[in-house]
N, C-alpha and C positions, 0 to 999 in steps of 0.2 A: 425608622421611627426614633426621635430624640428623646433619650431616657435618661434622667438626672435621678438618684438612687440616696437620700442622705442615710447616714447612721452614727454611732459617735455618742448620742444625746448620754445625758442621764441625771440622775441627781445626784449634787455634792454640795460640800460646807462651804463656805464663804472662804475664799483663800486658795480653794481645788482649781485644779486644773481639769480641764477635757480637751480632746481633740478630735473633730467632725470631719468625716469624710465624704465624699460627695464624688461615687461613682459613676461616669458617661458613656454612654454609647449614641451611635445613630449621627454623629458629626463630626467634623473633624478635630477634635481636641485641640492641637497643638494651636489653631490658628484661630480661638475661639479666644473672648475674654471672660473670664467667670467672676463670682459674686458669693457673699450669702447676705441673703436679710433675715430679717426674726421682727417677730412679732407677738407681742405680750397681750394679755384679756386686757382688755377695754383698751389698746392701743395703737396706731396706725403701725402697718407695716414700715419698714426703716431699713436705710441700708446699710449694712455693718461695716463691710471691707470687697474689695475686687483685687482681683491681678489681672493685666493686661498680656496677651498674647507677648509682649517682649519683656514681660518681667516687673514693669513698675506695678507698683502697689497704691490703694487708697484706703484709706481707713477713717471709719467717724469718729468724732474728739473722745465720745464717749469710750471708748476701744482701745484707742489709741495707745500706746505702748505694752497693753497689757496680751492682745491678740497680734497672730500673724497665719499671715494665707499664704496658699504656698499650692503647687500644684507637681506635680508627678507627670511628663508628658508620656513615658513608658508602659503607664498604667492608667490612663486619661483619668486621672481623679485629681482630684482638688481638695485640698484640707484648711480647716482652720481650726489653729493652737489656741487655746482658751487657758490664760494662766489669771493668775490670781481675782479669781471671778466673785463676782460680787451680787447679793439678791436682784439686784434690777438687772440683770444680768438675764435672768429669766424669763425666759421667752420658748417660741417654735422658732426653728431655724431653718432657713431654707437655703437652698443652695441654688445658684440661676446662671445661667449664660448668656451672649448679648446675640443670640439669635433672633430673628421677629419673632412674635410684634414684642420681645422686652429691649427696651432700651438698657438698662440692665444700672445704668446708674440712677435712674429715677424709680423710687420704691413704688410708687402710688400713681393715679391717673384719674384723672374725671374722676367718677366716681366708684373705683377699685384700686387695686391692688397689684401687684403679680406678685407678693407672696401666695405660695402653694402652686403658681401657673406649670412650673415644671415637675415640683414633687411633693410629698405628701407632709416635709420636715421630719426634723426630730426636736423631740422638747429634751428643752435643758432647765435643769431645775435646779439655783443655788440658796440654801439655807442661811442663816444668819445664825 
């Protein structure tokens, strides 16, 4: 069974950092490409950042230099670094693989999601 575990979340001030971890079981890690999305009240799910099984990384503009993903093949978890975070920043985060049915780069579909398809998130809450 494919078990994606997030934890990490929590609340800080505008400027804090967190870091999310997103532990695997039930597949093969290393040969897997992972993700997180996040998804904020009244907002479509979105996709943050991925690392690809050989290491490249993609990130949305929003994100962009301020996060990095990164993954642990020893410990099949995947993390994302959350530094100088900002209110909109605030969301559930989830954490995803590109096993079916997720394409894993597309956040949304017809008319869903696959935020939460693998786990349950963690909320990240940044203060201003």
């Amino acid at each position: 069974e494919v078990q994606l575990v997030e934890s990490g979340g929590g609340s800080v001030q505008a400027g804090g950092s967190l870091r999310l971890s997103c532990t695997t079981s039930g597949f093969t890690f290393d040969d897997s490409d992972m993700g997180w999305y996040r998804q904020a009240p009244g907002n479509e799910c979105e996709l943050v950042s991925t690392i690809n099984s050989d290491g490249s990384t993609y990130y949305a503009d929003s994100v962009k230099g301020r996060f990095t993903i990164s993954q642990d093949n020893a410990k099949n978890t995947a993390y994302l670094q959350m530094n100088s975070l900002k209110p909109e920043d605030t969301a559930v985060y989830y954490c995803a693989t590109d096993l079916p049915p997720v394409p894993l780069r597309d956040a949304t579909y017809g008319g869903g999601s696959w935020c939460g398809y693998w786990g349950q998130g963690t909320q990240v809450t940044v203060s201003s």
